[in-house]
N, C-alpha and C positions, 0 to 999 in steps of 0.2 A: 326786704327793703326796696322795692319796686313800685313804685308811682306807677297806675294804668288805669285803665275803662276794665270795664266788665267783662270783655272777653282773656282779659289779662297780658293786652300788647297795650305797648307804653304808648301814650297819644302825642310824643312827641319827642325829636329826635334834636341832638345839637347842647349849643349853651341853654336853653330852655329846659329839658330834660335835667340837665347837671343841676342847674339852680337847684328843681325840684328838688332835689336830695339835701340841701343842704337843713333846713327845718329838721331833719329826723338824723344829724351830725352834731357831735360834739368836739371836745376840742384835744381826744387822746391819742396819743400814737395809734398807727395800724396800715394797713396796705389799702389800696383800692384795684377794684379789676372795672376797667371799660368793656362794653360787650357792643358787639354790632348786631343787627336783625335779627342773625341766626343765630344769636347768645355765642358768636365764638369773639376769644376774647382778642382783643385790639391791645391792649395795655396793661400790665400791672406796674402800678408806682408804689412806694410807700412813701408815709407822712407824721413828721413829729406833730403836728396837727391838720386830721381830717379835716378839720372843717374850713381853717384856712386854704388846705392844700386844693379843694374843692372848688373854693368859691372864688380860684385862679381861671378856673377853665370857664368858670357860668361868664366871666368876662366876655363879650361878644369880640374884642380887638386885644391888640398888644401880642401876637401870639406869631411863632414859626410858619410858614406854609405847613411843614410836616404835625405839627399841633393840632395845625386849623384842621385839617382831612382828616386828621383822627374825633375831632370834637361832633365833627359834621356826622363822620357815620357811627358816632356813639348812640347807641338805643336802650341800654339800658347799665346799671354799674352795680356795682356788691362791694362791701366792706366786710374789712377782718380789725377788729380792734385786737392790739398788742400793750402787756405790761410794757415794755419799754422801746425807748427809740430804737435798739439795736436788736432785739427779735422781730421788729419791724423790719428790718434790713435784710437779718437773715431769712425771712418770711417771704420778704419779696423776688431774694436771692433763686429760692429755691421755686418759685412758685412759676418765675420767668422758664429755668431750666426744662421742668415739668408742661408750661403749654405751650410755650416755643411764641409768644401772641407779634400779632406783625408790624407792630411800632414799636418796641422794645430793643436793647442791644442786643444780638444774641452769641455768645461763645459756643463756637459749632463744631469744635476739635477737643475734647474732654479724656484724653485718656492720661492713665496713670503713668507715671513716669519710671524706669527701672532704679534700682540701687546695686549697689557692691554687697555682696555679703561673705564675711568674713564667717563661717559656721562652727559652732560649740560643740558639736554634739558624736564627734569623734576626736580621739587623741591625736590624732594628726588632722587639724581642720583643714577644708575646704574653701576655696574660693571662687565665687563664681556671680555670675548677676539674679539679680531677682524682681522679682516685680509682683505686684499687690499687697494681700496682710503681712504682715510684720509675725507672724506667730512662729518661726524658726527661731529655735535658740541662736543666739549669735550678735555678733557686731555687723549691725546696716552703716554704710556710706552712701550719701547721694542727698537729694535725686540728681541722676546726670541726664543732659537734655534729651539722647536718643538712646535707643540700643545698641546703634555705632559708637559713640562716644564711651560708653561704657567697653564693647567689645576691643577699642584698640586700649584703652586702659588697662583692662585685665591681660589683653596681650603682652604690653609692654613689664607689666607686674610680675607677671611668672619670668621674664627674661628677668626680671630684677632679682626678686625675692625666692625663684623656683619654688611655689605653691603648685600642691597637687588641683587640678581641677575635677577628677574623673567622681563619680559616683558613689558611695558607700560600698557598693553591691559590688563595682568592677574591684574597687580596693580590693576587698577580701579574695577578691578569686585569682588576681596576680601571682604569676609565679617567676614571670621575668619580669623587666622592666620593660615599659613601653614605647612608642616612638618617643615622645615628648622627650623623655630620659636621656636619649640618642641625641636629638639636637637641643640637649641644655634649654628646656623650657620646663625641667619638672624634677625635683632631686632624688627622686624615686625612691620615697618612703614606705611604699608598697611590699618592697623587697629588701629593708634594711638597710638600703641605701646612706640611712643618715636617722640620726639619733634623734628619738624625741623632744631631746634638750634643743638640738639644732632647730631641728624643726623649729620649733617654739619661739625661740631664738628669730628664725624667718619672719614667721608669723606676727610675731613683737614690729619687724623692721615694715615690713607692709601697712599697719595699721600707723604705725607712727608718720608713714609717707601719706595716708587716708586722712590723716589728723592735720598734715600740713608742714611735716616737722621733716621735711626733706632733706634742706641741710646738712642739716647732723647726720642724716644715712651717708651721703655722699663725700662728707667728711671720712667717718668710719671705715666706709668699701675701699676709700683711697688709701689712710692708713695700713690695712689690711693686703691690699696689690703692692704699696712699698714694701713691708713686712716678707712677703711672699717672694719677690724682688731679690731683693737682702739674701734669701734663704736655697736662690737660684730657683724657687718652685715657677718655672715661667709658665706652666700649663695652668696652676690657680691663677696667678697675675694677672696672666691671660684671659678667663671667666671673670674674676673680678673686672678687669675693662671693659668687659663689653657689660655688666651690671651698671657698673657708672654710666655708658654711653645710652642705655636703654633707658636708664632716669631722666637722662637729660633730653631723650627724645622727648618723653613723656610730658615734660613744661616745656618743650620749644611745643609741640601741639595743641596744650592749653594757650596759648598765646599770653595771653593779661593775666597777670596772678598777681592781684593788688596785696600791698603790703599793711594798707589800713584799713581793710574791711574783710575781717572774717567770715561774717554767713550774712549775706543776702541776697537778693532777687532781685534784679536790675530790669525794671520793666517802662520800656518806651514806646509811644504810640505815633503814629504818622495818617494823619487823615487828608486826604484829598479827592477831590469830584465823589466824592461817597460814600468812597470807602476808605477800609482802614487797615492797618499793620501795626500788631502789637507785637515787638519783640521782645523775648524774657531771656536774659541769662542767669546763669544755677553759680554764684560765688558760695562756694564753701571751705570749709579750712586755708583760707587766704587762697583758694584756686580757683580756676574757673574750670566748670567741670559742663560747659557748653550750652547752647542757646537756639529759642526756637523760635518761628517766627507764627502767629497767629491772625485770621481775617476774619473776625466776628464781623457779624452782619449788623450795618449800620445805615443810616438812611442820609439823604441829603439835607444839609442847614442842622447837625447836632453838634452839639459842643464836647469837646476834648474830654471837661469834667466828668460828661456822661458817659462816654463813652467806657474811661478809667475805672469810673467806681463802678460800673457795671461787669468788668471786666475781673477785676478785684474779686466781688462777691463769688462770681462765676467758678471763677479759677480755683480761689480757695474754701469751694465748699469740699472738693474727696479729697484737700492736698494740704498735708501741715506746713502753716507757716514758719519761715526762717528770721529768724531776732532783726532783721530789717526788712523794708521793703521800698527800693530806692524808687523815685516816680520821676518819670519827664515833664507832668505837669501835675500842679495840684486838683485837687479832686475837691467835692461842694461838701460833703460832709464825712471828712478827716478822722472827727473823732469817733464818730459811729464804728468807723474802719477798725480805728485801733482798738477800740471795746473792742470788737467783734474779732477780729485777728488774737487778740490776746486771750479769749477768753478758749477760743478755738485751739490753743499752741498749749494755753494752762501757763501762759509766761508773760512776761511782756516783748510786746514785737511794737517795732515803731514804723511810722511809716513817712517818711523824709523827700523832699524836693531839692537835692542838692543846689546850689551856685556856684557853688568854687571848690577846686581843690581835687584828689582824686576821686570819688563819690561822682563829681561833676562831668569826667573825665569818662567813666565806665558810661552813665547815662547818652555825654553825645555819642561815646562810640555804640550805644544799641540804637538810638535813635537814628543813627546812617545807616545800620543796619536795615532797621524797618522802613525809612525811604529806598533805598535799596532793592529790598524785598518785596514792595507793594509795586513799583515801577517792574519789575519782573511779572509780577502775577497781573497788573494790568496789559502789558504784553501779551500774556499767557489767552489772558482772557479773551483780548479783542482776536486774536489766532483763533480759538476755541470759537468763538463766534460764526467767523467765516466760516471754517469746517460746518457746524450747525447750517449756516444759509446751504452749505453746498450738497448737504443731506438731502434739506429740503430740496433742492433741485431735480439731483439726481433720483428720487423716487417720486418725485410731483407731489410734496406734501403741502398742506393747507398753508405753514407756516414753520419756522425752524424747531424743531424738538426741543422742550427741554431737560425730558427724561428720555433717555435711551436705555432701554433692557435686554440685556445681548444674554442667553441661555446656552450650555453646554454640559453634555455628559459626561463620564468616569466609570470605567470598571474594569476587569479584568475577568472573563471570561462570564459575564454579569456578578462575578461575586464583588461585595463591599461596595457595590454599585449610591453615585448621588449624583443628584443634580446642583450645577451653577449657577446662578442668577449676578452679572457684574450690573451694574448702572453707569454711564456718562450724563454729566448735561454740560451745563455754560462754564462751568466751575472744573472742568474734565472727570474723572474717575471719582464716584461717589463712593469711597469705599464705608462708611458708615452704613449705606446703603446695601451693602451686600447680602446675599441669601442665600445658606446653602439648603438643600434637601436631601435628607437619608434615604433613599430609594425603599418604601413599603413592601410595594405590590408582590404580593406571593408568588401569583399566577402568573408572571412576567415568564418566557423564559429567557436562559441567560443571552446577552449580547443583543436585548430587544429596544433598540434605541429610541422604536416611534414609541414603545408601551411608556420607557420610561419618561421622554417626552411631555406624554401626555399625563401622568400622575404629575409629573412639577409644574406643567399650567394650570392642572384642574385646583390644586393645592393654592396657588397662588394667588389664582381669581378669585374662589371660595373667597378667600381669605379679605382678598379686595371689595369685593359685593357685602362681607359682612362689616366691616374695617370702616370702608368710607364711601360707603352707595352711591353719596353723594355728590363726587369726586373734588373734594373742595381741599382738599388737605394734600394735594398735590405727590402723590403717593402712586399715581396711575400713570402708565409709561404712554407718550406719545410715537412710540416704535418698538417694535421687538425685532431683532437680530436671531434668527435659529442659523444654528449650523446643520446645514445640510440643503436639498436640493428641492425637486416639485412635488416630491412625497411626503418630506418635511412639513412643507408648506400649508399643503392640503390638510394634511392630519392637525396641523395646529389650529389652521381654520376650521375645524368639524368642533375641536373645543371649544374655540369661543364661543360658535355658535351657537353649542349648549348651553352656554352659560349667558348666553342672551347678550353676549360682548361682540359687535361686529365692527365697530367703527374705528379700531385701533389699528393702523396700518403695520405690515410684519413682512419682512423680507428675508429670506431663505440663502442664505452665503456659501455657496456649493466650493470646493477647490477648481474644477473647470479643469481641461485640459493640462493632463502629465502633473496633476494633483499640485502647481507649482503655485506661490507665492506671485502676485499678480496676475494670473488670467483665471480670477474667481468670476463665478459667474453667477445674478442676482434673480430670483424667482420670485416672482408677487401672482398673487390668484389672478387666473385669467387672463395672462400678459405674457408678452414672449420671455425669456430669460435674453438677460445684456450683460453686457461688461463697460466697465471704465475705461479709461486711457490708462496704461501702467503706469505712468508718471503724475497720473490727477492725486496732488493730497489728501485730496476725499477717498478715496481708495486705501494709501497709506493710514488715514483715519478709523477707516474699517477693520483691514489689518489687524491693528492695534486692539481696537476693541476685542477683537474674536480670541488675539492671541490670549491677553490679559482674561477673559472668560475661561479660556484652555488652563492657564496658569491657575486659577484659581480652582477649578473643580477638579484638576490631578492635583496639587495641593491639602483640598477636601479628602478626594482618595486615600493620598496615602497617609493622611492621617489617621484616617478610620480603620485602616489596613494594619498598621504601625499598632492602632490599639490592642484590634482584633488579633493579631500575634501575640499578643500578651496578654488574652484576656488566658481566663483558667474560668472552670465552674467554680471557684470561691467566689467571684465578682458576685454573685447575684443570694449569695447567701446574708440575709439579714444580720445585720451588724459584725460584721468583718468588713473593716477599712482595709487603708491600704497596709498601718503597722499590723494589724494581726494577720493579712495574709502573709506577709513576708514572714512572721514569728512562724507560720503554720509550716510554710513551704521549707523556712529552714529547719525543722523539727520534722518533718516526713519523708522531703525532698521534692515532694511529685505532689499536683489538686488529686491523681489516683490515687495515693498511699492514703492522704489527709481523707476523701470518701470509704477507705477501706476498715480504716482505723476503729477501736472500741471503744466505747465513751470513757473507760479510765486513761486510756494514751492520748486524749485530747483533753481532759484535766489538767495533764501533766505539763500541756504547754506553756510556757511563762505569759501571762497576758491573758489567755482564755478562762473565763469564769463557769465555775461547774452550770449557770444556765446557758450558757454562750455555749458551751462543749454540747449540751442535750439540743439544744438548736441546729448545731453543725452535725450533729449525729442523725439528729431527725430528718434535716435537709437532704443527705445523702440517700437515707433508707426510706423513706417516702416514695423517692423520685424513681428506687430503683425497684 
C-alpha cells in the first residue's frame, strides 16, 4: 500500500503523500504506522475508522506543532485492518512497546511487579515474595509497588504470624532451631516447635490480614494476651504484645487503607514543560500496599488523554487488571479501555474518574505525589545535565554525552571470570541498558585483565556494527570509561581500530596515587594523564559511575559463582529439571553415586521414567 515512481520511493512527502493513501482506505477499524525516509517508523495510532482517521492528517492546518513535524517527515505509511475497535487498541498497544517509534507516548520502565506467596506445597507452608509466573501451588497477594514494600511486609508478618520463610531443603535438614526462633520471628516448625494444627492456625491468620481482615486478628491476639494475663502466663502476653504492635506498625506504614475501595489502581498523571509523572498506587484488600512513580516519554503541546490512554495500554499489557481503575483525568476512548481491561482480567474491571468522596481523595493524593515526583526528577535532570556539560569539558568533547558506557571486570583468580558494561546519560543510570558478559576466551590466562577487556569490546562492537551500522537507533556510546591506566587505554584503542571504530572518545580512570578515592588520574591516547580538583562534582560524577560499574560486575560475579557452587554434572544431563535433580540427589546423595548407579536403581527413583533412567545411564557411561 505504497504510492511511488518506478524506482519505489514515494514522490512526495507530508499531507500530499497521506491524502494519497486515502482512495485505497476504507472505513474499518485498524492501526496505521507513519514511516520517515528511512522506513523507521515515526507513529503508530489506531482508528475506529482508517479512513477518517487519515483524512485528519492530509488536512494541511488545524494541527499541533508536534503533529505538524511528524506530517512533514512522513514518507511513507502501512495499515493493519482489525475485526474490532479494541484489537485495534491492543494492536497498537503492543506494536508501540515493540518499535519504540518517536512521536508516540512511550512507557519506559515495564517490569513485573513482586507478590506475597503464601505456598501449598509443604505441610508447614512457606511465606515469602515472588515475582513472575504464577505456576507455584499456593495463595498469591499483591502486586505490591517494590520489593521493599513487600520485604518490610513480610518482615512485619513473621513478627506477627511467626511463618517459616527458609527453603524446603533447609527445612528438612534442621535439627536445631534457627536464629529467627531465637529472636521470635519464626515458631520453629522445623523441630516440633508447634503443631501442624497451630501452624495452620498461623497461616489461616496471615492470609486473613492479606485479605484485609485485620481487625478481627487484632481483636483475637488481644483476647488471647488478656487470657494469658489472667492465667499469669506474662511471657505469652508478652509475644502476643508485641504481635499486636507489629500489626499495627504494619498499617501505620501503609498510610491510607481506604475503607470504600477494595482492589484498585490509583493512577495519576502530572504533565508540565514536556514531561510527565504518572503515579500508581496498588489498593488491594482495602490496603494500600504502595506506589510508584513513572516518566514515560512524552513530547511538547500533548494532551493528558493521550498521554493516559497510552499509558493504560502500555501498563496493562504483562499486568492483570484490578476490578477498578481510578484515573485523574479522563481518557478519549473509555470504552475501548474497558472492553480491553475486561477482557484481559476475564471479568469486568471499570475504569472511573472520581469527583467527590474518598475515590477522589486517594486520586488528589497520588496526583501531589506525581507533581512531587516530576519537580524532583526535573531537578534531578537539569543536575544531570551540568554534570554532562562538565564531561564535555573536562575531556574536550565535541558536545555533552548522551550515552556514557563505563566497562569493568570480575573474577577471582580468572575463575567465573565477566565483564560489566553500566550506561549513564541525561536521565542518570540506564539501568535497562545494562550488559553483562560471561568471559569465553579459553586461551586467557587467569587474572588477564587486558585479554578480558578485549573479548567485551570486541563482543560488543561486533554486535554494534551488525545491530545498527547505521547509528541511528541511538544504542552507540558517546564515551567509554575503562578502568584502569595507559595500557588500558592503548589496548582498547588497538580494538576499535580493528573494528574500524576510531571516533568514539574513551578515557582510562586509573586510582592515581595511594590507590585513594579522589586523586584518580585520566589517560586519553596521546595526551598527558590529569586529574580533577577533589572537590569538582564532575569528578564525584565519575566516582559514581565507575563505582556503580564495580557494583555491578562483582554482583554479576557472584552470581555465576553462587551458581557455579551448585552446579552438579546432572545440570547438563537432557531432561533433568530442577525437580528430578533434587529426587535424584535425595535417592543417591552425591551427582557421583547418581553417575555410578545401574540402570535398575535409577528406575527406581520416584519421577524418573525407564527412558529418562537409559538417558541418565547413557549420559554418565558415554562420557566416561
Amino acid at each position: 500500500m505504497e504510492p511511488g515512481n518506478e524506482t519505489g520511493q514515494p514522490e512526495e512527502t507530508g499531507h500530499a503523500l497521506i491524502r494519497s493513501y486515502l482512495k485505497t482506505l476504507d472505513s474499518s477499524p485498524g492501526v496505521y504506522r507513519m514511516l520517515d525516509a528511512q522506513a523507521r517508523v515515526l507513529y503508530v495510532g489506531k482508528a475506529r475508522n482508517l479512513k477518517a482517521r487519515v483524512s485528519n492528517y492530509a488536512r494541511p492546518t488545524g494541527h499541533s506543532p508536534r503533529i505538524s513535524r511528524m506530517i512533514s517527515e512522513t514518507a511513507s505509511m502501512m495499515f493493519l485492518t482489525t475485526k474490532t475497535e479494541t484489537e485495534a487498541l491492543l494492536l497498537e498497544q503492543n506494536l508501540i512497546k515493540q518499535l519504540k517509534p518517536k512521536y508516540n507516548v512511550l512507557l519506559r520502565d515495564d517490569k513485573s511487579f513482586p507478590n506475597i506467596l503464601v505456598s501449598r506445597t509443604h505441610a508447614f507452608p512457606q511465606i515469602k515474595k515472588h515475582r513472575g509466573a504464577k505456576k507455584e501451588k499456593g495463595s498469591y497477594y499483591g502486586p505490591f509497588a517494590s520489593a521493599g514494600a513487600v520485604n518490610r511486609t513480610l518482615s512485619q508478618l513473621q513478627k506477627v504470624f511467626l511463618l517459616r520463610n527458609c527453603s524446603d531443603s533447609m527445612f528438612e535438614s534442621r535439627t536445631r532451631p534457627c536464629l529467627l526462633y531465637q529472636i521470635k520471628r519464626c515458631s520453629g516448625p522445623c523441630v516440633g516447635k508447634i503443631s501442624e494444627a497451630d501452624y495452620a492456625e498461623s497461616v489461616r491468620d496471615a492470609e486473613r490480614f492479606l485479605a484485609g481482615r485485620s481487625t478481627q486478628i487484632q481483636e483475637t491476639l488481644a483476647k488471647q494476651m488478656q487470657a494469658a494475663s489472667d492465667a499469669m502466663e506474662f511471657e505469652r502476653a508478652a509475644a502476643l504484645r508485641d504481635r499486636i504492635r507489629a500489626l499495627t506498625q504494619v498499617q501505620t506504614v501503609q498510610g491510607i487503607n481506604p475503607r470504600g475501595v477494595t482492589e484498585a489502581d490509583v493512577i495519576a498523571l502530572h504533565l508540565e514543560s514536556g514531561q510527565a509523572c504518572v503515579q500508581v498506587f496498588f489498593i488491594r484488600a482495602n490496603q494500600n500496599w504502595g506506589n510508584k512513580d513513572y516518566y514515560p516519554r512524552v513530547g511538547e503541546g500533548i494532551e493528558t488523554a493521550e498521554v493516559l490512554e497510552a499509558f493504560l495500554g502500555q501498563f496493562y499489557d504483562t499486568k492483570e487488571p484490578p476490578r477498578q481503575v481510578l484515573l485523574s483525568h479522563p481518557i478519549e476512548h473509555e470504552d475501548l479501555m474497558v472492553e480491553a481491561l475486561s477482557q484481559k482480567a476475564g471479568r469486568k474491571v471499570e475504569v472511573l474518574v472520581p469527583q467527590r468522596g474518598e475515590k477522589a481523595e486517594l486520586i488528589a493524593g497520588a496526583a501531589r505525589n506525581a507533581r512531587e515526583s516530576l519537580a524532583r526528577k526535573m531537578s534531578e535532570t537539569a543536575t544531570q545535565a551540568k554534570l554532562l556539560r562538565g564531561i564535555a569539558e573536562a575531556f574536550d568533547l565535541d558536545a555533552p554525552p548522551q550515552r556514557i558506557e563505563v566497562y569493568d571486570n570480575s573474577h577471582i583468580q580468572g575463575t567465573n571470570a565477566v565483564g560489566g558494561m553500566i550506561v549513564a546519560g541525561p536521565d542518570g543510570f540506564m539501568k535497562n541498558q545494562y550488559r553483562k558478559f560471561n568471559i569465553k576466551g579459553e586461551s586467557l590466562t587467569p587474572g588477564d585483565d587486558f585479554g578480558m577487556m578485549k573479548e567485551v569490546l570486541t563482543r560488543r562492537f561486533k554486535r554494534l556494527l551488525k545491530e545498527d551500522p547505521d547509528r541511528t537507533q541511538g544504542m552507540w556510546p558517546d564515551l567509554l570509561l575503562i578502568d584502569g591506566g595507559a595500557g588500558q587505554v592503548s589496548a582498547v584503542a588497538e580494538i576499535m581500530a580493528e573494528h574500524g571504530v576510531e571516533d568514539i572518545p574513551m578515557v582510562g580512570v586509573a586510582k592515581g596515587v595511594d590507590r585513594d578515592h579522589g586523586k584518580e588520574e585520566f589517560h586519553r591516547i596521546g595526551q598527558r594523564p590529569f586529574a580533577l580538583r577533589r572537590n569538582d562534582p564532575v569528578l564525584y560524577f565519575i566516582q559514581r559511575m565507575r563505582d556503580e560499574a564495580h557494583r555491578f560486575a562483582i554482583g554479576t560475579h557472584r552470581a555465576k559463582r553462587s551458581k557455579a557452587v551448585g552446579a552438579t554434572p546432572l545440570d547438563d544431563v537432557p531432561g533433568v529439571g530442577a525437580t528430578r535433580k533434587r529426587a535424584l540427589l535425595a535417592h543417591f546423595g552425591s551427582a557421583k553415586a547418581v553417575g555410578r548407579a545401574n540402570l535398575a536403581d535409577l528406575k527406581a527413583v520416584e519421577g524418573i521414567s525407564s527412558a529418562l533412567a537409559e538417558t541418565i545411564y547413557d549420559y554418565f557411561h558415554e562420557k566416561g
